[in-house]
LOVEX-394225 format. One record per residue (C-alpha): chain; x, y, z; residue in one letter. Coordinates in steps of 0.1 Angstrom, whole numbers, plus 2048, in hexadecimal, padded with zeros to 3 digits. Example, Ala and Ser with C-alpha at 12.3 -4.5 7.8 and 13.67 -1.06 7.14 Angstrom:
<rs>
<r c="A" u="87B" v="7D3" w="84E" r="A"/>
<r c="A" u="889" v="7F5" w="847" r="S"/>
</rs>
This chain:
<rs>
<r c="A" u="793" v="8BB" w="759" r="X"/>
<r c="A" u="780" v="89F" w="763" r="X"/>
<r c="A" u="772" v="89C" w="786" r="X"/>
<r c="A" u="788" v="877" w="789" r="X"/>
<r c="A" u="7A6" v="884" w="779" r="X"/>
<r c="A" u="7A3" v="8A5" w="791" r="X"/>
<r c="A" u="7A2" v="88D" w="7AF" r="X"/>
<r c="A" u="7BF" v="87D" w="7A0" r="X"/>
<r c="A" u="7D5" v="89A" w="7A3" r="X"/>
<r c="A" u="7CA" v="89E" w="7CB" r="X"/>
<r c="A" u="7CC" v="879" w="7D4" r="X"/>
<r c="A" u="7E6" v="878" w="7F1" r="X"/>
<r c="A" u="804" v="85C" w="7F6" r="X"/>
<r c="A" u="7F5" v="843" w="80E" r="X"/>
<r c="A" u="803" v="849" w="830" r="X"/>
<r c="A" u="7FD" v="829" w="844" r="X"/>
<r c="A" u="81C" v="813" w="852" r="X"/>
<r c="A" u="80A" v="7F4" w="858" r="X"/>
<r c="A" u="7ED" v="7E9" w="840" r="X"/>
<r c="A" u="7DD" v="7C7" w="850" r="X"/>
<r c="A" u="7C6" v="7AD" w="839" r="X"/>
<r c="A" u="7A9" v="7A4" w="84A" r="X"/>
<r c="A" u="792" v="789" w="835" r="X"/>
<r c="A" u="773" v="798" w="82A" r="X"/>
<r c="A" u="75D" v="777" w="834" r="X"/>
<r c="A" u="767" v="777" w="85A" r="X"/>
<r c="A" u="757" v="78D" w="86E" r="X"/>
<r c="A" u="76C" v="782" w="88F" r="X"/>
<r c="A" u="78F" v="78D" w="87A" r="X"/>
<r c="A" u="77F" v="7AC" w="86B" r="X"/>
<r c="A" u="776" v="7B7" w="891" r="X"/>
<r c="A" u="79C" v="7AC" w="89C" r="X"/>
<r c="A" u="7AD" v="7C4" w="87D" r="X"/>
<r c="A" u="797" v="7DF" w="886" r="X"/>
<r c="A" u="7A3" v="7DC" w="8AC" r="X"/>
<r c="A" u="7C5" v="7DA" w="8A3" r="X"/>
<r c="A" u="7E3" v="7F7" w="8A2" r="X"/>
<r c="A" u="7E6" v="7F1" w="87C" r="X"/>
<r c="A" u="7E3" v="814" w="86D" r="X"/>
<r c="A" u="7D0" v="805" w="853" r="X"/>
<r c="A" u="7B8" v="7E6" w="84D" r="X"/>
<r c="A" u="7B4" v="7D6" w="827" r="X"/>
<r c="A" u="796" v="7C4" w="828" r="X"/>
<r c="A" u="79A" v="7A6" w="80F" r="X"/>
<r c="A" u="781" v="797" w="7F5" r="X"/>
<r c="A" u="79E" v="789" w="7DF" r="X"/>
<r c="A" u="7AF" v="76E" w="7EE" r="X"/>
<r c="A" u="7A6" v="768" w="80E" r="X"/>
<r c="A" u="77F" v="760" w="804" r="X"/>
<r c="A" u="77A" v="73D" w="7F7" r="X"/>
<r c="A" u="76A" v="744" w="7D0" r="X"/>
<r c="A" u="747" v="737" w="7DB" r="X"/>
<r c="A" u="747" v="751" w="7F8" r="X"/>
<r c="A" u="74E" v="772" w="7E3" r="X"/>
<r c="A" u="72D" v="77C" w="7E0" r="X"/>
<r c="A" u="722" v="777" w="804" r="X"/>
<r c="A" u="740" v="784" w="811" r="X"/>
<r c="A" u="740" v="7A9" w="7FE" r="X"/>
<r c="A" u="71C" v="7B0" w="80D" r="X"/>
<r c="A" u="729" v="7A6" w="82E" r="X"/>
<r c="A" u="748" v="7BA" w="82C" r="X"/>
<r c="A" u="731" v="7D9" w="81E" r="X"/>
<r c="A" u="719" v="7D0" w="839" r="X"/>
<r c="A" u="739" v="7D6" w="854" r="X"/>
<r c="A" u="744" v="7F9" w="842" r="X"/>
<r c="A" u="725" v="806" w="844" r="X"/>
<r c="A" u="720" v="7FE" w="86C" r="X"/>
<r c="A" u="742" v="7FE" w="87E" r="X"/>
<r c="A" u="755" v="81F" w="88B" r="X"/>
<r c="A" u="777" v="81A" w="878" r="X"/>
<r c="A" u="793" v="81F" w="88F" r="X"/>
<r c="A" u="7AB" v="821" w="86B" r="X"/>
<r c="A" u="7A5" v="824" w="84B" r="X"/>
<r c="A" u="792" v="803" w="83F" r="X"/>
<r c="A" u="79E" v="7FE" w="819" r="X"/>
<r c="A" u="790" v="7E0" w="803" r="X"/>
<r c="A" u="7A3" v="7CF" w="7EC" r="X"/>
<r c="A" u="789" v="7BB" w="7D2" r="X"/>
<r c="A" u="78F" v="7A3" w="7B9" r="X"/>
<r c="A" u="7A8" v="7A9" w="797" r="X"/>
<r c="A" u="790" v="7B8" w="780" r="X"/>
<r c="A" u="78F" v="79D" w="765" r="X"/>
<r c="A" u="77E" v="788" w="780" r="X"/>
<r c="A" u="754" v="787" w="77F" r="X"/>
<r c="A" u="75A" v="793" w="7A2" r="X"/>
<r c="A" u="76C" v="7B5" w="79F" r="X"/>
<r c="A" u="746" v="7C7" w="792" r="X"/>
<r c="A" u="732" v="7B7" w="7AB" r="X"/>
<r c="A" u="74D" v="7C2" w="7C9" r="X"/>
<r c="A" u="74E" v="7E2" w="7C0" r="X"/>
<r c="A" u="725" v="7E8" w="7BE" r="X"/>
<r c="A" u="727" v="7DB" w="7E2" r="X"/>
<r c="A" u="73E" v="7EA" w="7F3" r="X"/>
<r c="A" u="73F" v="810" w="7DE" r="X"/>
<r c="A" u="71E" v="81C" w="7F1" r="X"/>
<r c="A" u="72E" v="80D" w="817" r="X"/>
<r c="A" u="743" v="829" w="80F" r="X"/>
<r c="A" u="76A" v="81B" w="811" r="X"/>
<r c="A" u="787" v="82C" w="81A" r="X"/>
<r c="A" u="799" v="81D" w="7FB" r="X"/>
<r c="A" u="79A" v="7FE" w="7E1" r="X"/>
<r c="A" u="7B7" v="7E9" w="7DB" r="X"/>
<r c="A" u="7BA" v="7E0" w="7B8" r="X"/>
<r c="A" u="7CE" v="7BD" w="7B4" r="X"/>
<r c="A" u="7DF" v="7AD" w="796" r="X"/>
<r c="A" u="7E0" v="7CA" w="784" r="X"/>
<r c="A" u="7EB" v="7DF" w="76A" r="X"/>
<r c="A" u="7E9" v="805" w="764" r="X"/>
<r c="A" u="7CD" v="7FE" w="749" r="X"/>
<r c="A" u="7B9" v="7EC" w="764" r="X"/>
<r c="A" u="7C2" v="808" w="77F" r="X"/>
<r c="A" u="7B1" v="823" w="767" r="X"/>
<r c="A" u="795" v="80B" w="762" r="X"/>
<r c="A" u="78F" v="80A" w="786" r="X"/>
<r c="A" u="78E" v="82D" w="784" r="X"/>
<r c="A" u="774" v="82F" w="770" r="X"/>
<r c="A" u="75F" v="815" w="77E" r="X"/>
<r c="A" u="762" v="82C" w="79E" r="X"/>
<r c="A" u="754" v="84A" w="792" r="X"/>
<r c="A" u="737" v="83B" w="786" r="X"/>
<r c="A" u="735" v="829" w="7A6" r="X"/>
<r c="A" u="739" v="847" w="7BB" r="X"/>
<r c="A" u="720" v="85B" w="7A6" r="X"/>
<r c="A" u="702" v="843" w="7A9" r="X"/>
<r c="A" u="70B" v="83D" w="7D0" r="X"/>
<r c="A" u="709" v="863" w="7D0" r="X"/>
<r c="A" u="729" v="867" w="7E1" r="X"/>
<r c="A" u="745" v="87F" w="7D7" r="X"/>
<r c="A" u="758" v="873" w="7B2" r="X"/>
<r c="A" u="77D" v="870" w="7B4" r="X"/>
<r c="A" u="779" v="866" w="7DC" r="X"/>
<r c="A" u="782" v="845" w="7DF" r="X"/>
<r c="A" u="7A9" v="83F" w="7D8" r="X"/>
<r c="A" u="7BD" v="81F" w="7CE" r="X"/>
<r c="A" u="7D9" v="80E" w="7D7" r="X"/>
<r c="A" u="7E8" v="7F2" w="7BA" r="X"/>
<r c="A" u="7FA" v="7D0" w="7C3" r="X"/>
<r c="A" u="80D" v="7DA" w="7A1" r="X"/>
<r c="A" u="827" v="7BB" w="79C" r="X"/>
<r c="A" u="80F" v="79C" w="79D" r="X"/>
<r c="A" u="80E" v="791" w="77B" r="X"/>
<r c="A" u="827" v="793" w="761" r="X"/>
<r c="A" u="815" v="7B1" w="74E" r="X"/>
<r c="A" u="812" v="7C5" w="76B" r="X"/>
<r c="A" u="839" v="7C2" w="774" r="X"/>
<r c="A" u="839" v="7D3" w="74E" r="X"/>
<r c="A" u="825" v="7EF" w="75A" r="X"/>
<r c="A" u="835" v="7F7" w="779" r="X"/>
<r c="A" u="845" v="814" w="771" r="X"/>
<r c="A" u="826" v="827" w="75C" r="X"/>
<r c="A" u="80D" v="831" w="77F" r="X"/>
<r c="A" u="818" v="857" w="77E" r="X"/>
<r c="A" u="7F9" v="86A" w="77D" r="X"/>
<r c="A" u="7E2" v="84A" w="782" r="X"/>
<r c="A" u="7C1" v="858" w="78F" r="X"/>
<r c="A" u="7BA" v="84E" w="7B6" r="X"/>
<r c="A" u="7DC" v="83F" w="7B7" r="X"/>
<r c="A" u="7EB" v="842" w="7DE" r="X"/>
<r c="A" u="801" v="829" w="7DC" r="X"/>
<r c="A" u="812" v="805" w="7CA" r="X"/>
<r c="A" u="81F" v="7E4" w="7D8" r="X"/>
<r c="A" u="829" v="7C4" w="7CE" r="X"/>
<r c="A" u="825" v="7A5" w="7D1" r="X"/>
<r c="A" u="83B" v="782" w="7D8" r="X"/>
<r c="A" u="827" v="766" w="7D7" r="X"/>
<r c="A" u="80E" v="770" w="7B4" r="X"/>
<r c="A" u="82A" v="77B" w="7A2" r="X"/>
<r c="A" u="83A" v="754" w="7A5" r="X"/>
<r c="A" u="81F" v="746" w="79E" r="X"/>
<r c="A" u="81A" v="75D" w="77F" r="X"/>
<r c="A" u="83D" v="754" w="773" r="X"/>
<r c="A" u="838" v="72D" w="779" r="X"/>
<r c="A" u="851" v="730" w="795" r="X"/>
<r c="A" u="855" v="710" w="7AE" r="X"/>
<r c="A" u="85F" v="72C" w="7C9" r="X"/>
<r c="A" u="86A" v="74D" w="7CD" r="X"/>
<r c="A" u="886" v="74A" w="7E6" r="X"/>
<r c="A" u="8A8" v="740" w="7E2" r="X"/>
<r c="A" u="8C0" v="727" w="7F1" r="X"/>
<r c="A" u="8C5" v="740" w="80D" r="X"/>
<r c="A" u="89F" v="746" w="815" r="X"/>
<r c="A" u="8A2" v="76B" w="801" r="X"/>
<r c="A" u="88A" v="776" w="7E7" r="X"/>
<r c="A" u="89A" v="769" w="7C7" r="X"/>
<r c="A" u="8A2" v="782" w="7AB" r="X"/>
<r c="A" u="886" v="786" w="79B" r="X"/>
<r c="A" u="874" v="792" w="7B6" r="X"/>
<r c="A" u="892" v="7A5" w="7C3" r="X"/>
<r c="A" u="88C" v="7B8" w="7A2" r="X"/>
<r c="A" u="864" v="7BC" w="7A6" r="X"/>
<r c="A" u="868" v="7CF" w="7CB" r="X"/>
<r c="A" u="880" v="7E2" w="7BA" r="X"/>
<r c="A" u="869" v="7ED" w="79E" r="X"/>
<r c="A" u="84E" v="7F4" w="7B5" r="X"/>
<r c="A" u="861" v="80B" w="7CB" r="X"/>
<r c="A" u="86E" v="81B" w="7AE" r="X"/>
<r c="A" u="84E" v="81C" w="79C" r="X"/>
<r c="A" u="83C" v="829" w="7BA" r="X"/>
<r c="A" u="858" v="846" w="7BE" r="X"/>
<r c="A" u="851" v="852" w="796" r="X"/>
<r c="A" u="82B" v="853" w="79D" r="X"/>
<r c="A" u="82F" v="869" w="7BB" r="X"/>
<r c="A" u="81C" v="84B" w="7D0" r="X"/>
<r c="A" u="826" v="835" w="7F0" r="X"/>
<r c="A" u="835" v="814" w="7EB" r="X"/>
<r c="A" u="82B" v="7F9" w="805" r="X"/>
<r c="A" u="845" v="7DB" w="809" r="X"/>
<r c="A" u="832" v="7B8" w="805" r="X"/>
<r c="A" u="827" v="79E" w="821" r="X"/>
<r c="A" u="83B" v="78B" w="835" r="X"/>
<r c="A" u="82A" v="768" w="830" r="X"/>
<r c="A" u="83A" v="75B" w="853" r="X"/>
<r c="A" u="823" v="76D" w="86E" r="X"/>
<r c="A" u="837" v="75C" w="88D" r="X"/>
<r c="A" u="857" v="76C" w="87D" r="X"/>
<r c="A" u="85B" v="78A" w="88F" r="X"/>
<r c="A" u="880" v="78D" w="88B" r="X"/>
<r c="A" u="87D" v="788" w="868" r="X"/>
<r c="A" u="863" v="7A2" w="864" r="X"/>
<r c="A" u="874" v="7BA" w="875" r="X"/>
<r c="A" u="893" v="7B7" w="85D" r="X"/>
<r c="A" u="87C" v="7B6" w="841" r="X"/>
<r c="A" u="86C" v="7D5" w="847" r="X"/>
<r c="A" u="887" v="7EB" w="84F" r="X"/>
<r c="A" u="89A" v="7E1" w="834" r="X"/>
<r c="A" u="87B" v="7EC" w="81F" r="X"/>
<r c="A" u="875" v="80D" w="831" r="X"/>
<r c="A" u="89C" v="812" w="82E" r="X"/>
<r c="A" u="89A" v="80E" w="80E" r="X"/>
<r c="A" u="87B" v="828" w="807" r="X"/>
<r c="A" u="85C" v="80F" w="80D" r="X"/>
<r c="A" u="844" v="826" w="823" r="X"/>
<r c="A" u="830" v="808" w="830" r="X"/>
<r c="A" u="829" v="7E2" w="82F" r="X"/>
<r c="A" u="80C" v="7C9" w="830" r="X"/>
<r c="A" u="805" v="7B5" w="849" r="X"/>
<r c="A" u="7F1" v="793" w="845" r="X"/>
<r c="A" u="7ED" v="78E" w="871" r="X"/>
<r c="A" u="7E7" v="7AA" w="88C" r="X"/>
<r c="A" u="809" v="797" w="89F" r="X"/>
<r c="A" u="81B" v="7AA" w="87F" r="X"/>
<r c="A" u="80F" v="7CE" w="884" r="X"/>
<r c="A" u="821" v="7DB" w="8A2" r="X"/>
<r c="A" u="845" v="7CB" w="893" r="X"/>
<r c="A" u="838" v="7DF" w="872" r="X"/>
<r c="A" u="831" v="7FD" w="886" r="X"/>
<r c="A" u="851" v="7FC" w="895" r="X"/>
<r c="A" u="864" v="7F9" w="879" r="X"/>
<r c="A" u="855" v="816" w="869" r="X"/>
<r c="A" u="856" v="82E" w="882" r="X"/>
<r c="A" u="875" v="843" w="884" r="X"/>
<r c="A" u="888" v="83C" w="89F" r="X"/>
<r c="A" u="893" v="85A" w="8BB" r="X"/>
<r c="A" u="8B5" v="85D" w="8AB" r="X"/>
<r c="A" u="8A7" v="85E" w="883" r="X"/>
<r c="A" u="895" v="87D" w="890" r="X"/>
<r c="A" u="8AE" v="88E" w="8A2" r="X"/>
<r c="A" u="8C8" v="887" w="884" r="X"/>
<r c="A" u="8AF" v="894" w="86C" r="X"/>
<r c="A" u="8A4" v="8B3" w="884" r="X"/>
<r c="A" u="8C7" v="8BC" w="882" r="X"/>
<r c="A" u="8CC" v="8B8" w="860" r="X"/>
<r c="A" u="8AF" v="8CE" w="858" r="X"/>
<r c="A" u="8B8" v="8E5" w="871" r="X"/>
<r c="A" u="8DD" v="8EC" w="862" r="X"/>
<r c="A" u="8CD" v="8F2" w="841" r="X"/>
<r c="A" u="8B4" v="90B" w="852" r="X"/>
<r c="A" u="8D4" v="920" w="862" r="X"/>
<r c="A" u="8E3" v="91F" w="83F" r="X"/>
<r c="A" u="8C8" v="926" w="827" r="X"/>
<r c="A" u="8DA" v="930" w="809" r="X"/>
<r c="A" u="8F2" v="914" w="80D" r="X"/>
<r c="A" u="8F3" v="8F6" w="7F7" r="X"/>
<r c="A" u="908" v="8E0" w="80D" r="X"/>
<r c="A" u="90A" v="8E4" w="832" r="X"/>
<r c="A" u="923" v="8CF" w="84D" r="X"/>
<r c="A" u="912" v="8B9" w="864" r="X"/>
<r c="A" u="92A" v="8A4" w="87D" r="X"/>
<r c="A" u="944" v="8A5" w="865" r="X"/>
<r c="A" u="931" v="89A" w="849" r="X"/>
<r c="A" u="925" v="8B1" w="828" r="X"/>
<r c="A" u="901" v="8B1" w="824" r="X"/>
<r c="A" u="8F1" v="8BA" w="804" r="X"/>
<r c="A" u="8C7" v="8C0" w="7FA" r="X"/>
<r c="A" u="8C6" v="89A" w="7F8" r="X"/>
<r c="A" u="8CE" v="898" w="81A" r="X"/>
<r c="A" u="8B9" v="8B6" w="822" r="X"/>
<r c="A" u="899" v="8A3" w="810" r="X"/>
<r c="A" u="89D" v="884" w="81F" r="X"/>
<r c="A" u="8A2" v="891" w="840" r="X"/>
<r c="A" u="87D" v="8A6" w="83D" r="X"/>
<r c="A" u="86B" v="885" w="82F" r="X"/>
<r c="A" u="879" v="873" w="84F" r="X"/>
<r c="A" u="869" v="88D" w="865" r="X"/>
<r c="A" u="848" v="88F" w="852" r="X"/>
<r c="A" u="846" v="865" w="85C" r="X"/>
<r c="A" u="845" v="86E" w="87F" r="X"/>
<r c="A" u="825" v="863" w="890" r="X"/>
</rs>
């Protein structure tokens, strides 16, 4: 097996609640992420840097991998690789030695591409091949929504998202929201597929931004509904988001004393299929959920 494909197999789901973009041409916002709570920072080449600043800004952000103490994980998401950009980021920032790349506007195709481009990377930075894992904004362009469901085995994958705002402007949409202020269906559909997606590759699925950073109340809804629904974390575009994020994502006393006793009734019974609980008839669903609740304790 090939040394990529072996670190394919071992690549762990991404555990991180909060995930906070930082732009990769400030140096005063890169130093606020990295003080932050978020259990993760994604330092950004893509959008947040102006095009005539992407080449000054990937030796600066390799420049700050290389000398700060990371408090959390410090991934880098570069530009879409049929960009003149996506080569040059990657020579930069391979040897500073990242904790991960996030691959946007993409497909699977582009995913193993990255792959490849990694190992080859790795190798001549003489650091160890299959090390550096990925994480794929999977629904912001029409082919990629097409592709959504195909990531199971991708090498380096930990985990998928989506995306609101590319994904309109990929359809020619005027906006993605409804009368009411929801996402419309479209993109009702597309967080849908990337959860789903995410389950069938064995990988995390990380809800979306929430554009309004003064929103707390609306955050908060959003990303409980999300982790309710099986999302495992969200991105955060301002360090105001990340303790409403962490929050949300954190299981709260009486999850974990629900699921302790859930896992506990199974544990008294263990050649039981069904157990009673409070009146109610658990089955291994119940049993399964309740132990991936407890392994999201912090």
């Amino acid at each position: 097996m090939a040394a990529g494909l072996d670190a394919a197999m071992t690549t762990s789901p991404l555990a991180a609640r909060s995930l906070l973009f930082a732009p990769g041409d400030s140096p005063r916002k890169l130093e606020k992420a990295g003080l932050s709570a978020a259990d993760l920072v994604i330092v950004d080449l893509e959008d947040a840097v102006a095009e005539g600043a992407k080449p000054d800004a990937r030796h600066a952000v390799a420049a700050h991998l290389t000398a700060t103490h990371r408090r959390q994980p410090h991934w880098v998401r570069i530009n879409p690789l049929d960009t003149p950009h996506a080569l040059p980021d990657l020579a930069a920032i391979v040897p500073a030695r990242p904790d991960g790349i996030v691959l946007p506007k993409a497909t699977r195709a582009d995913a193993e591409t990255l792959h490849r481009y990694l190992e080859a990377l790795e190798a001549a930075a003489g650091l160890p091949v299959g090390g550096i894992p990925m994480f794929v904004l999977a629904t912001e362009t029409a082919a990629g929504v097409f592709d959504v469901g195909n990531y199971a085995g991708c090498p380096r994958l930990a985990a998928l998202s989506w995306g609101a705002e590319d994904s309109a402007t990929a359809l020619g949409a005027t906006s993605n929201r409804d009368d009411d202020g929801e996402y419309d269906f479209p993109y009702q559909m597309f967080r849908a597929l990337c959860l789903t997606g995410a389950a069938a590759a064995g990988v995390s699925a990380i809800e979306t931004i929430h554009g309004d950073f003064r929103d707390a109340a609306g955050l908060d809804r959003m990303a409980r509904r999300a982790r309710r629904a099986g999302f495992r974390g969200m991105l955060a575009i301002h360090p105001d988001q990340v303790p409403v994020i962490n929050a949300a994502f954190s299981p709260s006393a009486d999850e974990v004393a629900h699921a302790e006793a859930v896992v506990a009734a199974f544990a008294a019974h263990p050649s039981a299929g069904t157990v009673g609980l409070n009146g109610a008839m658990l089955d291994l669903p119940h049993l399964k959920r309740a132990q991936a609740l407890l392994a999201m304790k912090r």
